[in-house]
C-alpha positions in Angstrom: 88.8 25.2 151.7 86.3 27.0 149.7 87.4 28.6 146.6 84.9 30.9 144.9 81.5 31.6 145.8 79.5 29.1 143.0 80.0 26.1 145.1 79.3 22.6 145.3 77.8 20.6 148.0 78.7 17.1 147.9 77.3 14.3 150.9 80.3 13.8 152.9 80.0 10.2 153.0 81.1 10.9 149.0 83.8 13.3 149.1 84.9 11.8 152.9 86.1 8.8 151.0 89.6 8.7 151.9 89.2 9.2 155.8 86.1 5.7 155.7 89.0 4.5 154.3 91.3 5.2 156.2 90.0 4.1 159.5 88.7 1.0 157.7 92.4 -0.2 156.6 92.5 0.6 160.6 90.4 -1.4 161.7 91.2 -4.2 158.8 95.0 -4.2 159.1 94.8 -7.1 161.6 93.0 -9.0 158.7 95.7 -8.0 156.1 98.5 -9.0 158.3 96.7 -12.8 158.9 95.5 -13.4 154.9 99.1 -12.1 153.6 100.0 -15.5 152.8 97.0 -17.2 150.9 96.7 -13.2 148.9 100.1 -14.3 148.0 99.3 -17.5 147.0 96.5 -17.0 144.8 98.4 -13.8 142.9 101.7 -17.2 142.5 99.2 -19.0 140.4 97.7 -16.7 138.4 100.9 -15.7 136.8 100.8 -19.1 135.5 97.9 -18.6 133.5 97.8 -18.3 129.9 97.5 -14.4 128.4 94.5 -13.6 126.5 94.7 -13.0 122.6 93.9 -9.8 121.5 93.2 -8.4 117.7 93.4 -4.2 116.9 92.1 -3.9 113.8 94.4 -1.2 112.7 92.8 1.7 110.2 95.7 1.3 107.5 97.9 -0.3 106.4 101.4 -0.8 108.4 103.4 3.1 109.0 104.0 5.4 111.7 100.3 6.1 112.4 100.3 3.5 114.7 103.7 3.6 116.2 102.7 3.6 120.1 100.9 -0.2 119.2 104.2 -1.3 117.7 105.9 0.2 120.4 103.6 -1.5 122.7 104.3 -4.5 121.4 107.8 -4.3 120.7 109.0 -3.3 124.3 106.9 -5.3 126.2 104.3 -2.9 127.8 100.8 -5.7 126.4 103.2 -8.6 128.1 103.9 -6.8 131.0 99.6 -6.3 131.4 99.2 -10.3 131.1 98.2 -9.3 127.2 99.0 -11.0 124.1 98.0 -8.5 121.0 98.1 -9.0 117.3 98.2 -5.9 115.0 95.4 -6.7 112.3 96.7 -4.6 109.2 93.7 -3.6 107.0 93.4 -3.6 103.9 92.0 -1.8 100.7 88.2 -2.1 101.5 88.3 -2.8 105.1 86.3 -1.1 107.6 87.9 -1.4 111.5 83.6 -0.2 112.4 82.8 -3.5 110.8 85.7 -6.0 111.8 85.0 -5.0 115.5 81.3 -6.0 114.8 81.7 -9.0 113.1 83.9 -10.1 116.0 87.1 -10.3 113.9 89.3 -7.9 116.3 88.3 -7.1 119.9 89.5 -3.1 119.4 89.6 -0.9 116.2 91.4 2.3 115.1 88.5 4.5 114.1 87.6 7.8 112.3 85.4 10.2 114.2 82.2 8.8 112.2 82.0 6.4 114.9 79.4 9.1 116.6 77.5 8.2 113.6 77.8 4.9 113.8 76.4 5.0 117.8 73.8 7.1 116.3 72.9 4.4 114.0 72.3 1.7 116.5 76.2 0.0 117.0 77.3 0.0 120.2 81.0 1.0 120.3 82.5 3.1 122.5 85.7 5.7 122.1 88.2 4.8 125.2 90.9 7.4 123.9 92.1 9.9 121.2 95.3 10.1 119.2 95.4 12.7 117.1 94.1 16.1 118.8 93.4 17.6 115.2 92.3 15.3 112.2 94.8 14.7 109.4 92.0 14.9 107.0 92.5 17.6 104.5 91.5 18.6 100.7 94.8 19.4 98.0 95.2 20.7 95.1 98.2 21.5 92.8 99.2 24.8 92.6 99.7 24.7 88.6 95.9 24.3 89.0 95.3 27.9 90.0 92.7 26.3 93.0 94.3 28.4 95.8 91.0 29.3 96.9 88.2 26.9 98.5 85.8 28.4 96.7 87.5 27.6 93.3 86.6 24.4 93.7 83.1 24.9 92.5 82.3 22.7 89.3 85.3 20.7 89.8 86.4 17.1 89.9 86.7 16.1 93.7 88.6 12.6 94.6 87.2 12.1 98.7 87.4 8.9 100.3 84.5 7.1 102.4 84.3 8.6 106.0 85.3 11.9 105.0 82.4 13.7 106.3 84.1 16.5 108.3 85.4 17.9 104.4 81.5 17.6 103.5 80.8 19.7 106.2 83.5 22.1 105.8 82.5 22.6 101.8 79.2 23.2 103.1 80.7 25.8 105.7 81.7 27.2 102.8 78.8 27.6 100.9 78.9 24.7 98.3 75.8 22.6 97.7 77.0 18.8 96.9 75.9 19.1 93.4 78.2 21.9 93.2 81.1 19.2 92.4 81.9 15.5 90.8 83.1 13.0 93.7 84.8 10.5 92.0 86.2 7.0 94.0 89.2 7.4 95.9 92.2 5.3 94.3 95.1 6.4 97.5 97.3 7.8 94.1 98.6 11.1 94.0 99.5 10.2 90.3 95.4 10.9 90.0 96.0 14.7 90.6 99.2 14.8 89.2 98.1 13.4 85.8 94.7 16.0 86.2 92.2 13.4 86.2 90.7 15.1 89.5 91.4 18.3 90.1 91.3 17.7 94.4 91.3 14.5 96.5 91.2 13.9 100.3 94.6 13.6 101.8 96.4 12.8 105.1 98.8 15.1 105.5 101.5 12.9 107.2 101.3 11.1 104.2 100.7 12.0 100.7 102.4 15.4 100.5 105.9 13.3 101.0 105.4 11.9 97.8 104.9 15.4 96.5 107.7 16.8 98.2 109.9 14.0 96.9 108.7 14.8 93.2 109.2 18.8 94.0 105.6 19.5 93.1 104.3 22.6 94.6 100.8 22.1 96.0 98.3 24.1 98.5 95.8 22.3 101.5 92.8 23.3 102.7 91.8 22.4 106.1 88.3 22.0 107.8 89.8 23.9 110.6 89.6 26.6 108.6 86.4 26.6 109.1 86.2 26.2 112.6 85.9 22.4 112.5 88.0 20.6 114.4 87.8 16.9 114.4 89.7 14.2 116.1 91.9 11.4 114.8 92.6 8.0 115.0 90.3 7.1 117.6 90.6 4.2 120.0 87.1 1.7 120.3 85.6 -1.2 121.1 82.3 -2.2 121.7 80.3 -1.7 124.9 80.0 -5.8 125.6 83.7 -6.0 125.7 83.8 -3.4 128.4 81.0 -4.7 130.4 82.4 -8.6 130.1 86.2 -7.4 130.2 86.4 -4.2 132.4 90.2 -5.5 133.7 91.3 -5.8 130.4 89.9 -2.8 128.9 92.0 -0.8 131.7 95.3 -2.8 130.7 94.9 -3.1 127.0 94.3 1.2 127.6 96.9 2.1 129.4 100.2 -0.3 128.0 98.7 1.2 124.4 99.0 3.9 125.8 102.8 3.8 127.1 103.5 2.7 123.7 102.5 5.8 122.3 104.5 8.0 124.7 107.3 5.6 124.3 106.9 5.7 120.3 106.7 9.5 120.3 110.0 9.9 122.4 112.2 7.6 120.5 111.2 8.6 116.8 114.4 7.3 115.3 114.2 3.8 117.1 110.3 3.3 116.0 111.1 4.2 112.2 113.7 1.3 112.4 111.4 -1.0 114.0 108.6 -0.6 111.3 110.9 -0.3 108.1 112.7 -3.8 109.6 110.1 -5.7 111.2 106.1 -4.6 110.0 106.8 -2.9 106.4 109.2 -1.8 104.0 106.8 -0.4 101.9 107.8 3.4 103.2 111.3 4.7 102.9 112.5 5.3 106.8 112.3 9.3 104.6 108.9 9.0 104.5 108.2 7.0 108.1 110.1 10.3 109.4 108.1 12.5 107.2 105.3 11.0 109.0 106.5 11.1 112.3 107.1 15.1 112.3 103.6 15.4 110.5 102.1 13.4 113.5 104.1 15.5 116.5 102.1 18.5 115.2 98.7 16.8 115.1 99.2 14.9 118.6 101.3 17.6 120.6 102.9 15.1 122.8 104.8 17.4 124.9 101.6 19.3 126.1 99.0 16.7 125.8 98.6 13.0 127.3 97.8 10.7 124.3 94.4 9.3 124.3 93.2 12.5 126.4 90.0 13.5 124.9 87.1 16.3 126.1 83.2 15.2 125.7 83.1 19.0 124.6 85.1 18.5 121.7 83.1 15.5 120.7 79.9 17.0 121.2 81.2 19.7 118.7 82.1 16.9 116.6 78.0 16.0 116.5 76.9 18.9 116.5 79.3 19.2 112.9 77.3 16.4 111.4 74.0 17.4 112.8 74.7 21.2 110.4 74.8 18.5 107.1 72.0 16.7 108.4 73.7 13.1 109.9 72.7 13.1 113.5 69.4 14.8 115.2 70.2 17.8 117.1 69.8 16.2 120.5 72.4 13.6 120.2 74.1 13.3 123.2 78.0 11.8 123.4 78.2 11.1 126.8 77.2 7.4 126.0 79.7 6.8 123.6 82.9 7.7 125.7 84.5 5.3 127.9 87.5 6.7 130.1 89.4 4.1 131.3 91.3 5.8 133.5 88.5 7.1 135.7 87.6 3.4 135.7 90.6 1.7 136.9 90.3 4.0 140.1 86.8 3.0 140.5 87.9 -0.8 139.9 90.4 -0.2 142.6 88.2 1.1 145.0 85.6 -1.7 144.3 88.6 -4.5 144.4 89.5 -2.7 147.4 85.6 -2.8 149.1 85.0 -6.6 147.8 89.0 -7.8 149.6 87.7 -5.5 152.9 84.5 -7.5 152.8 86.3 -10.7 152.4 88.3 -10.5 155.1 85.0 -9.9 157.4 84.1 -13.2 156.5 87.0 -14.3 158.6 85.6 -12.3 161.4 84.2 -15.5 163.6 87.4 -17.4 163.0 90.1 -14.9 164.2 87.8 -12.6 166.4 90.3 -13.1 169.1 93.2 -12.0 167.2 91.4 -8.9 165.4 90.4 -7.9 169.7 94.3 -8.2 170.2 95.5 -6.5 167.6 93.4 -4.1 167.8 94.2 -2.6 171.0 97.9 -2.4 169.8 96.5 1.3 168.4 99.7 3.0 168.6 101.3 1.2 165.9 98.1 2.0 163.6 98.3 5.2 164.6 101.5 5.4 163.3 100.6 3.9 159.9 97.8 6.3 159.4 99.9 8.8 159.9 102.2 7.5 157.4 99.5 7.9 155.0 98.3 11.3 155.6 101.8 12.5 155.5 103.1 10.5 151.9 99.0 11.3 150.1 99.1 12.5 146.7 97.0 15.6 147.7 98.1 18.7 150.0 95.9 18.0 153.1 95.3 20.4 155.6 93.7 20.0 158.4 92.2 23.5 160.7 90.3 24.1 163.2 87.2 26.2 163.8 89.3 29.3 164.2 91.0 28.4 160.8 94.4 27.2 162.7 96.4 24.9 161.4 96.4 21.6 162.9 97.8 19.3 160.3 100.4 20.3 157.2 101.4 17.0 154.6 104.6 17.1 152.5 102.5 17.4 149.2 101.3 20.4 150.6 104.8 21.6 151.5 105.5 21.0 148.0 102.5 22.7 146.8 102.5 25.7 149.0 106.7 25.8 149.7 106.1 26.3 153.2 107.6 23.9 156.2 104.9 21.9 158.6 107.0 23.5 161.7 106.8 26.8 160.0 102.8 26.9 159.8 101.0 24.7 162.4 98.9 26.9 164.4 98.8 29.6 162.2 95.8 31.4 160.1 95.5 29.0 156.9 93.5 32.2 155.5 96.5 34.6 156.3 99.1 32.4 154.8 97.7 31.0 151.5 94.6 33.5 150.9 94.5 36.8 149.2 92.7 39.6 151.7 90.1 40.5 149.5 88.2 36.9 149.5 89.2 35.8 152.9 85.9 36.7 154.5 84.1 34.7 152.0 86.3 31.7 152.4 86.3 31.7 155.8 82.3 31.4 155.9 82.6 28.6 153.8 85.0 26.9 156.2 82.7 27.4 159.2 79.3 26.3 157.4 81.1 23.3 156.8 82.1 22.6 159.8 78.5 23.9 161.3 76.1 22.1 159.0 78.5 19.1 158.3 78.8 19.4 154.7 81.5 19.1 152.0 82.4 21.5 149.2 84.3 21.5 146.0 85.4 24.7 144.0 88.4 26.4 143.1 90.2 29.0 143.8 93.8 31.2 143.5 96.0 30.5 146.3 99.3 32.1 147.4 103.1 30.5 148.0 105.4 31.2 149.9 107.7 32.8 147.7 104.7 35.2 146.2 103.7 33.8 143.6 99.5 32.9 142.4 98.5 29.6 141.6 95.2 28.0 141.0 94.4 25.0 143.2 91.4 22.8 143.2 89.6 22.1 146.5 87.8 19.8 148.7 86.6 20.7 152.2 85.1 18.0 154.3 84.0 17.4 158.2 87.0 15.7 160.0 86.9 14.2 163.6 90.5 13.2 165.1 90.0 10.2 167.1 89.5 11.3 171.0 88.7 14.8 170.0 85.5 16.9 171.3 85.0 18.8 168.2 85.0 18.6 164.5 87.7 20.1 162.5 88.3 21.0 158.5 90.0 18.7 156.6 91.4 20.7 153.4 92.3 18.5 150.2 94.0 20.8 147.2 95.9 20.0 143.9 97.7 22.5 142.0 95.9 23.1 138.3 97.5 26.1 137.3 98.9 24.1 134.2 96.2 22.1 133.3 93.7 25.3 132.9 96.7 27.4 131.4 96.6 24.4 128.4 92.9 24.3 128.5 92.7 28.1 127.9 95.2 27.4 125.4 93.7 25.4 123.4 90.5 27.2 123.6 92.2 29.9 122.1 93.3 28.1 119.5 89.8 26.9 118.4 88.7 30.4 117.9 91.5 32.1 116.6 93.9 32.1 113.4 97.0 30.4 114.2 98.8 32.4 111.5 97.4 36.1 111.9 95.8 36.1 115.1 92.5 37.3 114.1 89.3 35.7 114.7 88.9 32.9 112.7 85.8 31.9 110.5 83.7 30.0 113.2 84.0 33.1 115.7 83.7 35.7 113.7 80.5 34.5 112.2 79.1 34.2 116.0 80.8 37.8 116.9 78.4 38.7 113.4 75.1 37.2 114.4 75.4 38.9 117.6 76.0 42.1 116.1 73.1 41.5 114.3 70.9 40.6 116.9 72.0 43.9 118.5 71.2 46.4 115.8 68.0 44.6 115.8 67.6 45.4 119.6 68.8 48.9 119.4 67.3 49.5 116.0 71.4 50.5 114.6 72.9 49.9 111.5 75.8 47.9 110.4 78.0 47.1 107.7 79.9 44.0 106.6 83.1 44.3 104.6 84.4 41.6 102.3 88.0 42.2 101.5 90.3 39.6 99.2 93.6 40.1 98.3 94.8 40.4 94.7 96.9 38.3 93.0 98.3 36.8 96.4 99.1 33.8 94.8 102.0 35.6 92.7 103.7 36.3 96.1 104.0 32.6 97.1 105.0 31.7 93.6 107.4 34.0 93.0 108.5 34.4 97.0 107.4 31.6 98.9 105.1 30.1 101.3 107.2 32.1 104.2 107.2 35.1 102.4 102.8 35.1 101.7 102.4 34.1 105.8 104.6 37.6 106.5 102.2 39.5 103.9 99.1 38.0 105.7 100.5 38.7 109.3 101.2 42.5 108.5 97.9 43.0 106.5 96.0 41.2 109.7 97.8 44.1 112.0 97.3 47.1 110.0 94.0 45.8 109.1 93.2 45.5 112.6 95.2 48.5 113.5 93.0 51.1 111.3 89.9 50.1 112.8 87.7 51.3 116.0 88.1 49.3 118.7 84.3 48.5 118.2 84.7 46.9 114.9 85.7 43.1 114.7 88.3 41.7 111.6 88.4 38.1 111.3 89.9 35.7 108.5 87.6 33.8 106.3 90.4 31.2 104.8 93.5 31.8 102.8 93.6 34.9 101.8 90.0 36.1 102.8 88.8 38.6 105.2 86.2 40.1 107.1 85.0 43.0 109.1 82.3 44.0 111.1 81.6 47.8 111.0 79.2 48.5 114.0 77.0 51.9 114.8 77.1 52.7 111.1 75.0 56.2 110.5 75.6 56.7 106.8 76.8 54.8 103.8 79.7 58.0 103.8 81.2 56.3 106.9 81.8 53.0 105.4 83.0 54.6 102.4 85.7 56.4 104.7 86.6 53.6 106.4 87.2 51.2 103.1 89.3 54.2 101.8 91.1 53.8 105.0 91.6 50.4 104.7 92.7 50.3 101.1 95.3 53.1 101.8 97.1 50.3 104.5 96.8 47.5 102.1 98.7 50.6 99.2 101.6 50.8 102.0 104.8 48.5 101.3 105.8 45.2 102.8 109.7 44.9 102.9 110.8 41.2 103.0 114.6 40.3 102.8 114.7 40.1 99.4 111.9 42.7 98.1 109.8 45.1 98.4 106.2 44.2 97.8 102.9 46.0 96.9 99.7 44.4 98.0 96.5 45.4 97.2 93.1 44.2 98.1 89.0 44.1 96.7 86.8 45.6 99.4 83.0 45.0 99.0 80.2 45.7 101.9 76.3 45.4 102.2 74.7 47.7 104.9 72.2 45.9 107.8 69.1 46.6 107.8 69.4 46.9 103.7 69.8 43.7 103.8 68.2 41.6 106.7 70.1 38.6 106.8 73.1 37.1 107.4 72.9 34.8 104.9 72.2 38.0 102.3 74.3 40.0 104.2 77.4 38.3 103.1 76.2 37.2 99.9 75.7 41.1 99.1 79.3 41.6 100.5 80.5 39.0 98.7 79.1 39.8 94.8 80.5 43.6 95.9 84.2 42.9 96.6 84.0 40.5 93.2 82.5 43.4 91.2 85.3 45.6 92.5 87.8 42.9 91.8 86.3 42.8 88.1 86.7 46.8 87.6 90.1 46.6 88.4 90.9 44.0 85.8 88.8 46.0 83.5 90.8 49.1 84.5 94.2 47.2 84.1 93.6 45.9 80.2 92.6 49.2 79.7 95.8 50.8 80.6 97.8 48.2 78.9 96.0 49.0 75.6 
C-alpha cells in the first residue's frame, strides 16, 4: 500500500523476497522432510565441540559500567551462544584501541575517539552503543566560585586522554587552548579538593559519589550544553574479526547484549554480583550510585542497548572536524557494523546455501521430490500457515482494492476480524478520504507496471484511532489465478518515530527551561542573519546574565535555582514577539534574537521590558526571591558578523554588569 507521494521503487525480485521464498520452501519441503535426519546429525556433534575463548578488553577497571558483560557471563547468556568470554580489566595506562590491535582481546570497550582512530588508518568497527549520552563532564567546586564555563579562563584544568568532546566544547565556548593549564590526570578527587587544579574531567556515575559522601558541594558542566552530544562506552572490534568470524560477532552481540538488559532490570542482584565476585573496591553505595547515574545516560526503558544512529555519529565527526581532528568529508558509514541487520542476512544466506544443498540431491531422490510434490494440498496448507502466523500484517487486494487475504498480525495491527473485512475496500477501511485517490493510483501502477514500493503513511483502526505504519506493496500471483493482485506488507511505527522525534527534540532544546539550547539557537541566529542580509533588515542580539544566581543555589538549593531559571525562561519568552527567538547559552546565560529592528529606541523598549519581568518576584516555599539580570545587545548591520555580533553583545551586558556593582558600592558608602 502506498503511503505518501515521495516513494520508492524497489525491483520486485528485492522486496518480493518472502513470496521466492515461500514457494521455494514449497517446492524444497520434500527435501527437508528426506535430509531431517543427517541435519540432525551434524547439529549432535557440533555441540560437542569445544567453545571459543574470547577476551573484552574492558575500558576500566571492574564497576557497574560494565554490568550487562558480568551479567552475560554470570547467567549464562556467552554459554548459551557456544562462547567462552574473559573480562580483561584494564588498567592505569591501558588503552582497549591498542589491546584490540595488538591482538591481546578480540573486542574492546571504547570512547567515541574511535572515529579518530578509523580516521587514522586502524580498522575497527563500532557494532553497538551503551551509553546514549557520554558520562564525560568538566567539575568544579563550588567554594571555587567557577559556576560559569567561561570562568575557567586562565585556570588549572585536570582532563584525561580521550577527552576530546570537552576540547570541543571549551572551544564551543570561545576558549583558545592556551587559554588554560592541562595538567595529567591522577583519577583523585583529593586533586580538586586539596585546589591543586581548579577543574578535572569526570564521569559522572563516578566521582561525584565520593563528593557526595564527603558533603562537598560542587557544579558540572556538560558538552551537551553546547549542543554536543557524544556517545559512551562503545562496543568494537576490528574489521578482520568480522570478516573471518561473522557467526560469532552476531552471538558475542547479541548475549552482551541480553546481559545488559538483564543487568539493568535486576540492579540490586548485579551490585551483589560485582562487590562479591569482580571487586570490592566500590561500596555496593557507590556500585548503586552508579547504577542510577547509568539508567539516566542509557534510558533502558525507551531505548534498546547497543542501538545506535549513523546520524548521531556523523555529528560526532563532524564535532572533531570543528577542532580540526578529522577532514570535513569523513564519512562513518564504514566504521559501523550492525549485527543485527547481519544475522538476518546470515539467515537468509544459511538459508540459500541449505536450499542449494539439497538440490544437489536432486538426481538421487528425483522420484520422491515428483511424488511429493503432487501431494500440493498439504503444502498448501503449510504456506498458508505461514502467511497467516508472519510477523508483518499482509494484505492481500485485488485490482479493485478488495480484500482478498487478512493475517492475524494484521488483525492485531488494524483490530479488525479477517471475516469482518474480506471483500471489502482496503482504502475505505484503513485510509483517511483525503489521500485515498493518491494511494489508490499507487496500488494500480503497481499492479500495471509490476513494480514494488516502500513509504509510509498514517493508517486508521478500527476503534478510530491514527497510527503510522510502514509499507511495502509488491506484484502477487496466487497460484492458478489469471491476474495479478497486491500483496500489502505493514508494521506499526507509531512508537518508534514518537521516540525518534523525542529525542530529536531533546538535542535541540534545554531540558530544564525548554528554550532553545546553544547549538539551535546559534543556527536560528545565522539564519536570521542571512535574512536581514537578503532583505537588507536590521537586527539585534541581546545578551542577558543573571546576577548573583549563584547566591540562590547557595543559600536555597539546586531545586530552588532550576525553579528561578524555569520562570525567567517563561516570562522571558512570554514578553517577547512571536518573531523574536530566546535561547539558553549555559547555566545561567541567555540569549535573544530581536528581528525587523527599525531603531536603536525599539531595542531599548524591549530590554526595559525584559528587565521589568526579571524586577517581578519568584515565590518558592520558603521565600520570596528578587532576581535581576545584565542585558547587553549589538545591532546587525553595525556589526557584520556573528562572531562580532556576539562579542559586542557580550562586552555590553558585562559593562552593564560592572555599572551596577559600581552603583551598589556607591550606595553602600
Amino acid at each position: 500500500m502506498k503511503i505518501s507521494a515521495n516513494y520508492v521503487v524497489i525491483k520486485p525480485i528485492v522486496v518480493i523476497t518472502p513470496i521466492v521464498e515461500i514457494h521455494l520452501i514449497k517446492w524444497l519441503l520434500p527435501f527437508i522432510l528426506v535430509l531431517c535426519p543427517a541435519t540432525t546429525f551434524a547439529a549432535n556433534a557440533a555441540e560437542g565441540e569445544q567453545r571459543p575463548l574470547i577476551k573484552l578488553q574492558l575500558k576500566w577497571q571492574h564497576q557497574f559500567q560494565f554490568a550487562g558483560y558480568y551479567a552475560a557471563v554470570e547467567k549464562g547468556f556467552y554459554q548459551d551462544a557456544g562462547l567462552d568470554v574473559e573480562l580483561i580489566e584494564a588498567t592505569p595506562g591501558t588503552e582497549p584501541i591498542d589491546e584490540v590491535i595488538q591482538g591481546r582481546a578480540d573486542y574492546g570497550v571504547g570512547t567515541s575517539e574511535l572515529v579518530i582512530n578509523r580516521h587514522h588508518g586502524e580498522p575497527v568497527v563500532v557494532l553497538g552503543v551503551i551509553f546514549q549520552h557520554s558520562p564525560l563532564e568538566l567539575l568544579t567546586l563550588a567554594s571555587s566560585g567557577l559556576d560559569n564555563i567561561h570562568k575557567l579562563s586562565g585556570k588549572k584544568l585536570m582532563i584525561e586522554p580521550s577527552s576530546a568532546e570537552l576540547f570541543a566544547y571549551l572551544q564551543n565556548e570561545g576558549f583558545q587552548k592556551k587559554a588554560f593549564q592541562i595538567v595529567p590526570h591522577t583519577h583523585q578527587v583529593q586533586d580538586i579538593i586539596s585546589s591543586r587544579v581548579d577543574a578535572m574531567s569526570i564521569y559522572i556515575t563516578d566521582e561525584v559519589f565520593e563528593l557526595e559522601s564527603m558533603g562537598i558541594r560542587y557544579q558540572t558542566f556538560s558538552p551537551r550544553m553546547s549542543g554536543i552530544d557524544f556517545y559512551g562506552d562503545n562496543l568494537f572490534t576490528l574489521q578482520n574479526q568480522i570478516e573471518n568470524n561473522h557467526q560469532q560477532t552476531i552471538q558475542f552481540y547479541e548475549a552482551s547484549m541480553k546481559g545488559w538488559k538483564y543487568a539493568m532490570a535486576n540492579v540490586e542482584e548485579m551490585i551483589d554480583i560485582i562487590h562479591d565476585d569482580y571487586s570490592s573496591r566500590k561500596s555496593k553505595a557507590q556500585l548503586r550510585f552508579e547504577a542510577m547515574q547509568m539508567k539516566e545516560l542509557m534510558q533502558p526503558e525507551l531505548i534498546e542497548p547497543g542501538y545506535m544512529h549513523i546520524g548521531r555519529w556523523q555529528h560526532i565527526a563532524d564535532t572533531y572536524h570543528s577542532i580540526g581532528l578529522l577532514p570535513k568529508t569523513f564519512d562513518v558509514a564504514s566504521m559501523l557494523y550492525f549485527p543485527a541487520n547481519e544475522k538476518a542476512l546470515n539467515h537468509v544466506k544459511s538459508r540459500l546455501n541449505y536450499a542449494f544443498a539439497l538440490l544437489f540431491s536432486v538426481s538421487v531422490i528425483c522420484f520422491a521430490i515428483w511424488h511429493l510434490y503432487r501431494k500440493s494440498y498439504r503444502i498448501h496448507q503449510q504456506l498458508n500457515t505461514i502467511f497467516m502466523k508472519a510477523p508483518l500484517s499482509l494484505i492481500v487486494v485485488d485490482d479493485k482494492f478488495h480484500i482478498k487475504r487478512w493475517n492475524r498480525q494484521a488483525e492485531t495491527t488494524f483490530l479488525w476480524k479477517a471475516d469482518e473485512v474480506i471483500g471489502k475496500n482496503v482504502l475505505d477501511l484503513l485510509v483517511d478520504k483525503e489521500i485515498q485517490l493518491e494511494i489508490g493510483d499507487i496500488i494500480q501502477d503497481v499492479n500495471a507496471h509490476r513494480t514494488t514500493v516502500r513509504s509510509e503513511n498514517k493508517n486508521i483502526r478500527k476503534d478510530g484511532k491514527e497510527i503510522l505504519c510502514e509499507w511495502i506493496n509488491a506484484p502477487f500471483k496466487e497460484e492458478g489465478a489469471k491476474s495479478y493482485s497486491v500483496v500489502c506488507m505493514a508494521r506499526d511505527i507509531t512508537n518508534e518515530k514518537a521516540l525518534q522525534t523525542k529525542l530529536e527534540h531533546a538535542a535541540h532544546y534545554d531540558a530544564l527551561t525548554g528554550l532553545p539550547n546553544r547549538k539551535l539557537v546559534l543556527e536560528l541566529l545565522k539564519q536570521s542573519l542571512l535574512d536581514c542580509e537578503r532583505n537588507n533588515s536590521q537586527l539585534a542580539l541581546l545578551f542577558i546574565d543573571l546576577d548573583d544566581f549563584k547566591q540562590i543555589n547557595d543559600n536555597h538549593g539546586h531545586h530552588a535555582g532550576d525553579i528561578v531559571l524555569q520562570t525567567l525562561s517563561q516570562r522571558l519568552k512570554n514578553s517577547l514577539r512571536a518573531s523574536d527567538v530566546a535561547g539558553r547559552l549555559a547555566g545561567d546565560e541567555f540569549i535573544v534574537v530581536i528581528k525587523n529592528v527599525d531603531k536603536s529606541q525599539l531595542v531599548d523598549n524591549i530590554v526595559k521590558k525584559i528587565e521589568n519581568v526579571f524586577q517581578e518576584s519568584i515565590r518558592l516555599d520558603d521565600a520570596v526571591l528578587f532576581v535581576k539580570g545584565s542585558i547587553g545587545y549589538s545591532l546587525y548591520p553595525e556589526q557584520n558578523n556573528l562572531k562580532d555580533l556576539m562579542k559586542d553583545a557580550d562586552k555590553a551586558m558585562y559593562r552593564a554588569k560592572q555599572r551596577k556593582k559600581r552603583a551598589h558600592i556607591v550606595s553602600v558608602k
